[in-house]
C-alpha positions as CSV (number, residue, x, y, z in Angstrom):
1,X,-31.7,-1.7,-63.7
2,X,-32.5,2.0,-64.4
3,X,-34.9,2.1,-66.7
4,X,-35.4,5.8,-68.5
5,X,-38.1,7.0,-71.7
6,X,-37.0,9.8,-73.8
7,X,-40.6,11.1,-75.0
8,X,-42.2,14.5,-75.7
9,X,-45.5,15.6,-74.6
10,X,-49.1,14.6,-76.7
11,X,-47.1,11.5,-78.1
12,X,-49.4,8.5,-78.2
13,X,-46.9,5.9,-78.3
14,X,-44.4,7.7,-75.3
15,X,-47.8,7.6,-73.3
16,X,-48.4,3.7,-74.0
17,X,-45.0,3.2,-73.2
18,X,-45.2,4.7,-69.9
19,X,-48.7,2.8,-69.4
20,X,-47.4,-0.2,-70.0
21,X,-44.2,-0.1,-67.9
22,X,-46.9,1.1,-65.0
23,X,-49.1,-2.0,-65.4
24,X,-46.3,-4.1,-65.1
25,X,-44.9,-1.8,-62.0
26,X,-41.9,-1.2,-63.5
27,X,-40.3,1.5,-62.2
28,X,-38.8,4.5,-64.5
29,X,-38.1,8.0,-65.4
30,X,-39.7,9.7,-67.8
31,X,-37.3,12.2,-69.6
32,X,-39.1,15.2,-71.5
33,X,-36.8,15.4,-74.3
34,X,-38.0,19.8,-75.3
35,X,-37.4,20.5,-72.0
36,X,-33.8,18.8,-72.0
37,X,-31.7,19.6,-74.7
38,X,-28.7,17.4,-73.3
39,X,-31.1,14.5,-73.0
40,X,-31.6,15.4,-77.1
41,X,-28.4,15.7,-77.7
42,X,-27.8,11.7,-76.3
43,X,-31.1,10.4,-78.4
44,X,-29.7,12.1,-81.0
45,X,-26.2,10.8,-80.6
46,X,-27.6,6.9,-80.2
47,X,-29.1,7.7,-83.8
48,X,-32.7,7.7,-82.9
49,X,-34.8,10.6,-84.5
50,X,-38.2,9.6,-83.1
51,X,-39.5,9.2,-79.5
52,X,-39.8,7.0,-77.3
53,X,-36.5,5.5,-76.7
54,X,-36.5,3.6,-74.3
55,X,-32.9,2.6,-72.2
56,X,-33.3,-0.6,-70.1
57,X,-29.7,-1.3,-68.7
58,X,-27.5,-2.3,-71.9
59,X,-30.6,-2.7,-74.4
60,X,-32.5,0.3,-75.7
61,X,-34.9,0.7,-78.3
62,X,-37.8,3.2,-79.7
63,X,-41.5,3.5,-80.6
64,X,-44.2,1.4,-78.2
65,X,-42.6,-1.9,-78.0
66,X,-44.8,-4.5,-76.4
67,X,-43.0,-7.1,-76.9
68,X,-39.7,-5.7,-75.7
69,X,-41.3,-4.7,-72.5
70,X,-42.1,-8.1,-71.7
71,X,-39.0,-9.9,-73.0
72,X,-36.8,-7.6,-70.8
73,X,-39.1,-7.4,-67.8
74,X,-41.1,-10.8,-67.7
């Protein structure tokens, strides 16, 4: 499952995000969303207006979500 997060830079919860998904070796991309103004365009478009988002396969979701983490990737 590609697993991608839509964050910006100095963004505590896109770094806890990240940190999390590396504890758990889960492997990702990290997409910086004001260097890629397509990439902003398709948050946009999904109707988030705050970073992370996070897109696991068919689920995706935003903010530092713990418990989403674990219930996809346990």
């Amino acid at each position: 499952m590609e697993i991608i997060v839509y964050s910006k830079s100095q963004c505590v919860q896109c770094a806890a995000t990240v940190k999390s998904l590396e504890a758990k070796g889960i492997k990702h991309q990290v997409i910086d969303l004001t260097e890629n103004h397509e990439a902003m365009k398709t948050v946009q478009a999904m109707g988030y207006r705050q970073v992370p988002v996070v897109v696991a396969g068919s689920e995706h979701w935003c903010g530092f979500r713990p418990d989403m983490i674990s219930r996809i990737f346990s």
